[in-house]
Backbone as CSV, one residue per row, in Angstrom:
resi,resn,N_x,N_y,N_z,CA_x,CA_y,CA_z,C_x,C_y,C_z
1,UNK,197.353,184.575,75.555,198.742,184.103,75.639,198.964,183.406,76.980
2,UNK,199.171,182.391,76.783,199.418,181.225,78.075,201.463,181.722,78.993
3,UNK,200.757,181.420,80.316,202.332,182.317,81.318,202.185,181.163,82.090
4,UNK,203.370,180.573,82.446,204.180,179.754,83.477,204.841,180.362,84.961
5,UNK,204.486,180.094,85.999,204.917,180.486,87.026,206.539,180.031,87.628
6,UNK,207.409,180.811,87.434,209.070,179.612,87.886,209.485,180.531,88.828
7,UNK,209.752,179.720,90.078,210.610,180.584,90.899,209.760,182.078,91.243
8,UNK,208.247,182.001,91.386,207.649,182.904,91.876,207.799,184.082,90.825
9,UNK,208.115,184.189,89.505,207.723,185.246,88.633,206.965,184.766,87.358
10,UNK,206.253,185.595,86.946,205.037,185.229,85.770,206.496,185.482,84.654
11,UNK,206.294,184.276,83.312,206.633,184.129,82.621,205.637,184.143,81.042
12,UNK,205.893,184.424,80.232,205.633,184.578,78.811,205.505,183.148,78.388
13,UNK,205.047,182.436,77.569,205.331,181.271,76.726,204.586,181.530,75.204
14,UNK,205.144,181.105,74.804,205.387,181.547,73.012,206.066,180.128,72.210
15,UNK,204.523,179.573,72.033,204.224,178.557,71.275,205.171,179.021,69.796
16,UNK,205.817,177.631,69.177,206.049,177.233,67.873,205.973,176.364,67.534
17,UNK,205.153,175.751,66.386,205.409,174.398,65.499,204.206,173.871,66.477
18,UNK,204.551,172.414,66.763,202.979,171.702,67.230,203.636,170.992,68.802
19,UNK,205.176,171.147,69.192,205.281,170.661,70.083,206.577,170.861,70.643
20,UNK,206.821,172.499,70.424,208.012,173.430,71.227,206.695,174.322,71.545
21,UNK,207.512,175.339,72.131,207.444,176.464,73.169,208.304,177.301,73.561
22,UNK,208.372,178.564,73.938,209.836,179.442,74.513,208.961,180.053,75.576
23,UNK,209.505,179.689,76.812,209.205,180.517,77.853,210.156,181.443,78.257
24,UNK,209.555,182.628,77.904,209.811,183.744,77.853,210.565,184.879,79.411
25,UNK,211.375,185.432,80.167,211.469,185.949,81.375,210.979,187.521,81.091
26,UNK,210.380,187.884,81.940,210.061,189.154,82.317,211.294,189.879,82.352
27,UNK,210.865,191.127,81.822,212.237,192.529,81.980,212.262,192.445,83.171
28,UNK,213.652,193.203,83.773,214.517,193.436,84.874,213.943,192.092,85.987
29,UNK,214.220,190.903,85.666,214.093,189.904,85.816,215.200,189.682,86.428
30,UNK,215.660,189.089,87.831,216.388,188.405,88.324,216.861,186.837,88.615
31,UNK,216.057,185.939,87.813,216.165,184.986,87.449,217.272,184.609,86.210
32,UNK,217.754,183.334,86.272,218.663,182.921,85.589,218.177,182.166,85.053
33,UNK,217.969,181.751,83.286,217.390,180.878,83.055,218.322,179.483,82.649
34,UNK,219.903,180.175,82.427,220.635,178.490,82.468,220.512,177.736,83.721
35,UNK,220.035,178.504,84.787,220.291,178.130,86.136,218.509,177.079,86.345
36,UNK,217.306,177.978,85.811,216.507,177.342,85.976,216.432,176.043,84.997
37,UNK,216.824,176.027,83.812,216.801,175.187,82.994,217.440,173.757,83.766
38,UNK,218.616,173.933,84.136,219.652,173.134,85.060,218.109,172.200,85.841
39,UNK,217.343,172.856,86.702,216.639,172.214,87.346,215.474,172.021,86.995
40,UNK,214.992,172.275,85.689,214.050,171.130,84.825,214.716,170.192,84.386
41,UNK,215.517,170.345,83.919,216.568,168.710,83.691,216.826,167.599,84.938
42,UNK,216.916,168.222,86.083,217.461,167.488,86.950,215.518,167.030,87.597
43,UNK,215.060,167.619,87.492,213.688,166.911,87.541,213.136,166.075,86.615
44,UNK,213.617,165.883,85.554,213.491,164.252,85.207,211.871,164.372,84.323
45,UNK,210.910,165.188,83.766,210.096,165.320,83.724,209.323,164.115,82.722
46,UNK,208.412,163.438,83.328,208.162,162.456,82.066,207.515,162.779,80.986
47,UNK,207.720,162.935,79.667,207.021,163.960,78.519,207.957,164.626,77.812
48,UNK,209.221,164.814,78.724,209.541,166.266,78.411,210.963,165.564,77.604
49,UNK,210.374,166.257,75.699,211.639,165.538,75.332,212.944,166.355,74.643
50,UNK,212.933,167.597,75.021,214.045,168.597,74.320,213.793,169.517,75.477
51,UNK,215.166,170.492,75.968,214.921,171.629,76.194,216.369,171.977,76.241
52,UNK,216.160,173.645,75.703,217.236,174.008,75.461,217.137,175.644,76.354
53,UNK,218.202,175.450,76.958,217.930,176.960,78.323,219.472,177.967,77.878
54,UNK,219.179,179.195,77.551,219.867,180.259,77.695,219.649,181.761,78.994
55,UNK,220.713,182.398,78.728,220.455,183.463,79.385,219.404,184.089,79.861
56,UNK,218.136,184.312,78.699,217.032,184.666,78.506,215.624,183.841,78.145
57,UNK,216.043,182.489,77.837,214.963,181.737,77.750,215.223,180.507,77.390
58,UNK,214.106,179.689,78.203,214.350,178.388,77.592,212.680,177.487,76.674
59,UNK,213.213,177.104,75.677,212.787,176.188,74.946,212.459,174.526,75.348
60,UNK,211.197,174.365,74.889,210.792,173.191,75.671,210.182,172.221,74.601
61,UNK,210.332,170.822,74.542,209.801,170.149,73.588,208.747,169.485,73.995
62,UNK,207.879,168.855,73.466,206.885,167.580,74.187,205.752,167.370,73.068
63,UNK,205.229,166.445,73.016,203.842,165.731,72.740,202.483,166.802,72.883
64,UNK,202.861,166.706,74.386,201.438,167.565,74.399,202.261,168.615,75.696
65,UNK,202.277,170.006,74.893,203.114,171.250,75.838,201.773,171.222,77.361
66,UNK,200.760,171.134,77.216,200.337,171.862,78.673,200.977,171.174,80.060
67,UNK,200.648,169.495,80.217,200.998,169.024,81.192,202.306,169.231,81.782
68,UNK,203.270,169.492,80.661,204.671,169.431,80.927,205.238,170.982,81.547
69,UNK,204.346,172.012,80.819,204.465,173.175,81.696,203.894,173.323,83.206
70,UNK,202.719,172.900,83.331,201.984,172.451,85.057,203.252,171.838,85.808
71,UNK,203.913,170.976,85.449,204.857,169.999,85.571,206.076,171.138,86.150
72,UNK,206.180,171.953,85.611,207.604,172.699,85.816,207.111,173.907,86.661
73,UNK,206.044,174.091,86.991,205.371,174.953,87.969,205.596,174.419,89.208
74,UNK,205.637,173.179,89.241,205.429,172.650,90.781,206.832,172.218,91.268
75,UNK,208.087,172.487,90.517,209.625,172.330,90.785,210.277,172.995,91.721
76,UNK,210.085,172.422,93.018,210.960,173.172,93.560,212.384,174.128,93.447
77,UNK,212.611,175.291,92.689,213.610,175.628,91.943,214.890,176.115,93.006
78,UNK,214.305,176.201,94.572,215.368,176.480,95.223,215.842,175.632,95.572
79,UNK,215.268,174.510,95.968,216.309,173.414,96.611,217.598,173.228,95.705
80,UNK,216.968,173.198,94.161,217.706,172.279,93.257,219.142,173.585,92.789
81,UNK,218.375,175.036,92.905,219.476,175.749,92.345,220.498,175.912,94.097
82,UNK,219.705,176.168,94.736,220.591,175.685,96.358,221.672,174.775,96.256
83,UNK,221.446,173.678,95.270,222.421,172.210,95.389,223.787,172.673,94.628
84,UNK,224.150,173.585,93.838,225.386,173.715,93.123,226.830,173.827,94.541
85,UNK,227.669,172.906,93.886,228.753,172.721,94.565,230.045,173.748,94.135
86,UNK,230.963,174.071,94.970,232.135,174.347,94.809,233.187,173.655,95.244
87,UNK,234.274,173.905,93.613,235.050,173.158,93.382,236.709,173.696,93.169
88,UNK,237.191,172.854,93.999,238.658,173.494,93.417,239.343,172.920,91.621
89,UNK,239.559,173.709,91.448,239.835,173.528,89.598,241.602,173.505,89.661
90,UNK,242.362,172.560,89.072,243.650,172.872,88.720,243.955,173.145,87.092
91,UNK,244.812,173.718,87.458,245.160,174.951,85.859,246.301,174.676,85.667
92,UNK,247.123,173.968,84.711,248.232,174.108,84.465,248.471,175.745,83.456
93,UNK,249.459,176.747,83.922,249.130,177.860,82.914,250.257,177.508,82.181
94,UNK,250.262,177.387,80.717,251.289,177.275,80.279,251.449,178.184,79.096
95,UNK,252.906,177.712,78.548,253.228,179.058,77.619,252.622,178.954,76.552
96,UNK,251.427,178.931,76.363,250.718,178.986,75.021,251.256,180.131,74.307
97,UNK,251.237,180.131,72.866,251.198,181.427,72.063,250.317,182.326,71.968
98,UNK,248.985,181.942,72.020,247.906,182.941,72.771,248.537,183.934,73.851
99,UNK,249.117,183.344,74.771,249.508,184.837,75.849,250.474,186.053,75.340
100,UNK,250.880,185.603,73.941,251.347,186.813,73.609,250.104,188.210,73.106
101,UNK,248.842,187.118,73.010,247.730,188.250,72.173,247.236,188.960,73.654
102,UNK,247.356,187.819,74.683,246.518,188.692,76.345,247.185,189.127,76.555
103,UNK,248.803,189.321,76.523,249.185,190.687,77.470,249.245,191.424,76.548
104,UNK,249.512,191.599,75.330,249.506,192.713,74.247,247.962,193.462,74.493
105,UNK,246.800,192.646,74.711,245.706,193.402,74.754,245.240,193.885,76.145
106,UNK,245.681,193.276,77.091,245.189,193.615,78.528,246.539,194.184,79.476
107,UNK,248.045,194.624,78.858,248.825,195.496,79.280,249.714,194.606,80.191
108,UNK,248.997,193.622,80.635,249.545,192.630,81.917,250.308,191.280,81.710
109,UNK,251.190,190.882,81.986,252.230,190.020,81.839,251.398,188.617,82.342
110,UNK,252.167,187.745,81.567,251.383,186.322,82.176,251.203,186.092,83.569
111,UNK,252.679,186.495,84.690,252.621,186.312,86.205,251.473,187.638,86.405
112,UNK,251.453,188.583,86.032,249.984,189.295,86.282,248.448,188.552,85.958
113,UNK,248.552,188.575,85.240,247.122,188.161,84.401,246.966,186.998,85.450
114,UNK,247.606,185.856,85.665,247.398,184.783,86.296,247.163,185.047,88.287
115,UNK,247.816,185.665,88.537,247.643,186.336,89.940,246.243,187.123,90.011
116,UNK,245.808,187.824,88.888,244.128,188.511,89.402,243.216,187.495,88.364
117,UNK,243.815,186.310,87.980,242.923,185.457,87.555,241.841,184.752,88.849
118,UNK,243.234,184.744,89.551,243.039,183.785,90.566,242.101,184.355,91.972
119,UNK,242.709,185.370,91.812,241.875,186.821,93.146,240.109,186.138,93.385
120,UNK,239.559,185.233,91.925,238.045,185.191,92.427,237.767,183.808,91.833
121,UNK,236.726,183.689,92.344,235.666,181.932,92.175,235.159,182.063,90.613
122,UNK,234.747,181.133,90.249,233.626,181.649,88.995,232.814,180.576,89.062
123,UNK,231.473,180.981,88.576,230.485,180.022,88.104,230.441,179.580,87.003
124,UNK,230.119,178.423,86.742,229.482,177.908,85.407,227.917,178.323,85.238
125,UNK,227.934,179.724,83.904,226.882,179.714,83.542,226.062,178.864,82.642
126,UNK,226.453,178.507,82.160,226.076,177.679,80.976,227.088,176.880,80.211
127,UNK,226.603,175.774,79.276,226.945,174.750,78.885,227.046,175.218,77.299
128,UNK,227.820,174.932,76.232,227.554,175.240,74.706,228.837,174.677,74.245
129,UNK,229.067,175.350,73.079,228.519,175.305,71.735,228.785,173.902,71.335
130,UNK,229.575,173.067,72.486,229.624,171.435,71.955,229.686,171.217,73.308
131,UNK,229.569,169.619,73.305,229.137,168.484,74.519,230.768,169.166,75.602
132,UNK,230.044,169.479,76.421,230.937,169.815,77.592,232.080,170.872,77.487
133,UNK,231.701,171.941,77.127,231.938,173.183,77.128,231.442,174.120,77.827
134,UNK,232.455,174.400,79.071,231.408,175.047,80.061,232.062,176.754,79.957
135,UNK,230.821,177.736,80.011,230.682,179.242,80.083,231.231,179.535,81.126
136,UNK,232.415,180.044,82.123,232.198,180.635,83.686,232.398,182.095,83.704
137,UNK,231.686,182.296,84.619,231.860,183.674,84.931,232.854,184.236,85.977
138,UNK,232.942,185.528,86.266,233.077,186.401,85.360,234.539,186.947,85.599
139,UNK,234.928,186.977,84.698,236.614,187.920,84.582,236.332,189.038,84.638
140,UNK,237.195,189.914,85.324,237.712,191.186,86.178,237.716,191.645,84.532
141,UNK,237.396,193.355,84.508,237.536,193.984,83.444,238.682,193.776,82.924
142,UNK,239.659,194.281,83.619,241.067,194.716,82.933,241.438,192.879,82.457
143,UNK,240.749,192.128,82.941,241.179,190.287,82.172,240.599,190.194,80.925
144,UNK,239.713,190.849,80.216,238.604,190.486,79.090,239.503,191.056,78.080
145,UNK,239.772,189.650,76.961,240.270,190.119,75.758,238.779,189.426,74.621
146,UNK,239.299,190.465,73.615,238.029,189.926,72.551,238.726,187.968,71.915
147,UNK,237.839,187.570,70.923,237.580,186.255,70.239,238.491,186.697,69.257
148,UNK,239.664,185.595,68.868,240.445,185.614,67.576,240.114,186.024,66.593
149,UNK,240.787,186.753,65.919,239.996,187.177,64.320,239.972,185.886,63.473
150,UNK,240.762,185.046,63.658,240.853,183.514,62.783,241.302,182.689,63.664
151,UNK,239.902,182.161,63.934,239.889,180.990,65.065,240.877,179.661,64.662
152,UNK,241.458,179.576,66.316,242.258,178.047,65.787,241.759,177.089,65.327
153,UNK,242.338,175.839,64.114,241.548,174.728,63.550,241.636,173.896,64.550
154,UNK,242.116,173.923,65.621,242.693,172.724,66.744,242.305,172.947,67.996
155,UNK,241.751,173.349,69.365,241.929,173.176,70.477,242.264,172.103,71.234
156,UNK,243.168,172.241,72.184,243.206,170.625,73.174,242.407,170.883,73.696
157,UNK,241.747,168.995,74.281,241.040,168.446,75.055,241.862,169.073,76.368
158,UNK,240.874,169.676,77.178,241.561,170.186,78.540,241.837,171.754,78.972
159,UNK,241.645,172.727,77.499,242.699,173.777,77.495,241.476,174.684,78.089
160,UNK,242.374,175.368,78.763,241.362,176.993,79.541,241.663,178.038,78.560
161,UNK,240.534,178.847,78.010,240.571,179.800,77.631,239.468,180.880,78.166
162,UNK,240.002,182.282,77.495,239.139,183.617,77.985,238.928,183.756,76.823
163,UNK,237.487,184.694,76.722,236.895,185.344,75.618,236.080,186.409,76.144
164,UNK,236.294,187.846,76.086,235.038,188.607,76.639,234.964,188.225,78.138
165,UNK,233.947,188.359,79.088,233.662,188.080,80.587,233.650,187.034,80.824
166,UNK,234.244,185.816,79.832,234.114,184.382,80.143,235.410,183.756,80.435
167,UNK,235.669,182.790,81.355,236.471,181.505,80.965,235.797,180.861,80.622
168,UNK,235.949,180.087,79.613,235.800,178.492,78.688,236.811,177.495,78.836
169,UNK,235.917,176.578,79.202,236.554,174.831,79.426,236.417,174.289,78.174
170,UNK,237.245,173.498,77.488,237.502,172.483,76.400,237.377,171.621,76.741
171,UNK,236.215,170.803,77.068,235.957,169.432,77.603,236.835,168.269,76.447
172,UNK,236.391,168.385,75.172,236.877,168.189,73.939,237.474,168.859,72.836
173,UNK,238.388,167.998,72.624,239.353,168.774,71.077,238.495,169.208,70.410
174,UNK,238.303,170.540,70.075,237.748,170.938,68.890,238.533,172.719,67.777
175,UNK,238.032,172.929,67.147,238.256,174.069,66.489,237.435,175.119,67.408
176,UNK,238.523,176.458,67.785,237.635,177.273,68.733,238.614,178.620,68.457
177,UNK,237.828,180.231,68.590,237.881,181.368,68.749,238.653,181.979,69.824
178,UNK,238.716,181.110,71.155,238.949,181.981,72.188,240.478,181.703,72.046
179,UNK,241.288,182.503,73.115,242.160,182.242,73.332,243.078,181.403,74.895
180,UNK,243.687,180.966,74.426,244.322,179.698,75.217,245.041,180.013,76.153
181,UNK,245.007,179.899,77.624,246.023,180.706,78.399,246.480,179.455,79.545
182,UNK,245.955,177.772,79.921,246.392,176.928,80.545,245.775,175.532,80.176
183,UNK,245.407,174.633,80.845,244.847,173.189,80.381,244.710,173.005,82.044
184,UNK,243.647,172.118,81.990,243.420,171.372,83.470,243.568,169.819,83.195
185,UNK,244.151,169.023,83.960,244.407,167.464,83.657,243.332,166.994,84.040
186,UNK,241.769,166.999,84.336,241.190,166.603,85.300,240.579,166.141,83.738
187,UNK,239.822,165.032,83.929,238.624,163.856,82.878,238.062,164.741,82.860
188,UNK,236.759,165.687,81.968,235.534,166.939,82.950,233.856,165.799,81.719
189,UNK,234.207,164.749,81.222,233.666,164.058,80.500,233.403,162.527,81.043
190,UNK,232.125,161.843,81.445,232.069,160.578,81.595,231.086,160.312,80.534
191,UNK,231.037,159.862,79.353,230.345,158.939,78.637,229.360,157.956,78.790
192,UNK,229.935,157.085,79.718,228.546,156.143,80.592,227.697,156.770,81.091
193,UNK,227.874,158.065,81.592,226.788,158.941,82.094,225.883,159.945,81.654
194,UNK,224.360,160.370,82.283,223.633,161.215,81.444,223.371,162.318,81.819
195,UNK,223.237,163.506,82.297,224.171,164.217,81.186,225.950,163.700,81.329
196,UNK,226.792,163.742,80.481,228.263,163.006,80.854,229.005,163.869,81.373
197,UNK,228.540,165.748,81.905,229.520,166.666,81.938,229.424,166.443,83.711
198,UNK,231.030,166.290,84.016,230.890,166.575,85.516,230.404,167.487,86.445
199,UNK,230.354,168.444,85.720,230.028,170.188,86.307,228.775,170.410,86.182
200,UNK,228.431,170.987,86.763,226.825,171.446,86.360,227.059,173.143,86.524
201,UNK,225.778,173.441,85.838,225.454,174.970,85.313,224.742,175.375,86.939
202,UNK,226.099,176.966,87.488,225.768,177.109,88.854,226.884,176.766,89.771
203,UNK,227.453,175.638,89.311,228.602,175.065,90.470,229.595,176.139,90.477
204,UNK,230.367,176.228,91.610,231.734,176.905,91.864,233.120,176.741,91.673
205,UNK,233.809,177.250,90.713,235.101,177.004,90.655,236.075,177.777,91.202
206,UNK,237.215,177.119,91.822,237.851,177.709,92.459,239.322,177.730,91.898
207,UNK,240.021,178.263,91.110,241.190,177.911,90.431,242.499,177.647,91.297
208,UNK,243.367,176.595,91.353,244.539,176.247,91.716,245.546,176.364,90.336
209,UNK,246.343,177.310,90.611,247.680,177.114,89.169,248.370,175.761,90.407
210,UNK,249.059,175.313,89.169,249.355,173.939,89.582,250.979,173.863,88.331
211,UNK,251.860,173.218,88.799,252.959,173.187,87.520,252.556,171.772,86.765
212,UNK,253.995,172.023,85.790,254.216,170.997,85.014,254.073,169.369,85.395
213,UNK,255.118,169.166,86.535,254.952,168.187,86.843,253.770,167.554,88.150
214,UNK,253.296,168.799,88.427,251.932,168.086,89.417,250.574,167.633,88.264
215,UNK,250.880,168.356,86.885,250.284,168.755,85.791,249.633,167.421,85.388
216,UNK,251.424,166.375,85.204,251.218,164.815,84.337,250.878,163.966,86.011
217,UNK,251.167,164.638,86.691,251.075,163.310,88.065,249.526,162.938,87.644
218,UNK,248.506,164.649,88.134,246.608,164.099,88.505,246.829,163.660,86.857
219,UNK,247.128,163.966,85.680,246.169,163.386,84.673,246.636,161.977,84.426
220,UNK,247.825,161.614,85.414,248.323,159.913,85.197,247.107,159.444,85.844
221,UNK,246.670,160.092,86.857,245.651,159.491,87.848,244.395,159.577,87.455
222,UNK,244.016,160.383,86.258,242.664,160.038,85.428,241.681,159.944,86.256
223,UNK,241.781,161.411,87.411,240.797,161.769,88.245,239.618,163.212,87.231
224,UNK,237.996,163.019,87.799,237.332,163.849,87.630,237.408,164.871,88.573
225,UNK,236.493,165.697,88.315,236.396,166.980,89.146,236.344,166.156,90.954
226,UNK,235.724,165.120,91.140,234.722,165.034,92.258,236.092,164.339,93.161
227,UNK,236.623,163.551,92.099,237.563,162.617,92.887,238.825,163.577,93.240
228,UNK,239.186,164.255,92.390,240.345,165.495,92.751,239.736,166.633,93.758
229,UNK,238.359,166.441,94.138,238.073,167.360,95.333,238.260,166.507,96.446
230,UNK,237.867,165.105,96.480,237.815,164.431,97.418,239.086,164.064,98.462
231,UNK,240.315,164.818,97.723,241.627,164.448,97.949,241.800,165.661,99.444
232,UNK,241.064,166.516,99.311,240.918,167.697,100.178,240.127,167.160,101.573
């Protein structure tokens, strides 16, 4: 059984089909693999034509798997996981109908819930279940409500929600489970660009509640994350 070296721990790899792979992390493993994945992508690898990185492992595509694993051995993984930025995030919180399900389940009133929202930073762990949907971590126990029993057919483009130990970003309108507790005006999507998500898996968010009308001012101004930091 063939093992990959990342970030100084022996890894598993577990061939499928004629040109994937799952490299595998060792138990009580302190490595992150959305985090390492982040920096096989950002290394650009020539060969390398799929990979898909979770919690526990990432999946790798190619032609011919050996070179492309040698390839990801020699990645410097600290510089690149070193590079994640922090960011101030604005939140419009608004009166969604969802906040009647979070304080019914977490005891705490919207001016609560939003005051120990704010108490901490979060990371973006990961990226899913559609183009620019970012995972952050982690909400305070007493903040964690469970996933809708009958998910909305609608989310807005923009809207913050909690689910479990997560906030979730709505980069795009879609149909979604969690529940809805503000919207950020900020673009978090460029199209001309590759990957198009402004954020990367690792970066720091820093939440600003922000009102109504500072709400329509930044999204008149059709600023991204980088340009609404730059204002600082």
């Amino acid at each position: 059984m063939r093992s990959v070296k990342l970030n100084g721990e022996i890894c598993e790899v577990i061939p499928y089909g004629d040109h994937w792979c799952r490299i595998i992390l060792p138990k009580d493993s302190l490595l992150q693999f959305n985090v390492l994945g982040r920096a096989i992508h950002t290394a650009k690898i020539e060969g390398l034509k799929n990979l898909i990185a979770t919690g526990s492992e990432i999946s790798i595509q190619a032609d011919d798997l050996n070179p492309i694993l040698e390839k990801i051995e020699l990645i410097d993984f600290d510089r690149i996981i070193n590079s994640s930025k922090i960011f101030r995030f604005p939140v419009y919180f608004s009166d969604h109908p969802d906040w009647n399900f979070v304080s019914e389940h977490t005891g705490l009133n919207k001016t609560q819930y939003v005051k120990n929202l704010l108490d901490r930073s979060y990371h973006i762990d990961m990226l899913g279940f559609l183009v620019g949907f970012f995972y952050c971590k982690q909400l305070d126990k007493k903040l964690k409500v469970p996933t809708k029993n009958i998910p909305s057919t609608q989310v807005e483009s923009g809207s913050i929600a909690v689910a479990s130990d997560y906030l979730g970003i709505y980069s795009l309108a879609s149909p979604g489970g969690w529940n809805v507790i503000g919207k950020t005006p900020l673009q978090l999507l460029d199209f001309r660009a590759y990957p198009p998500t402004t954020m990367s898996v690792n970066d720091q968010l820093q939440l600003e509640a922000i009102n109504k009308e500072q709400y329509d001012k930044i999204k008149s101004l059709h600023l991204d994350i980088s340009a609404y930091n730059a204002r600082y």
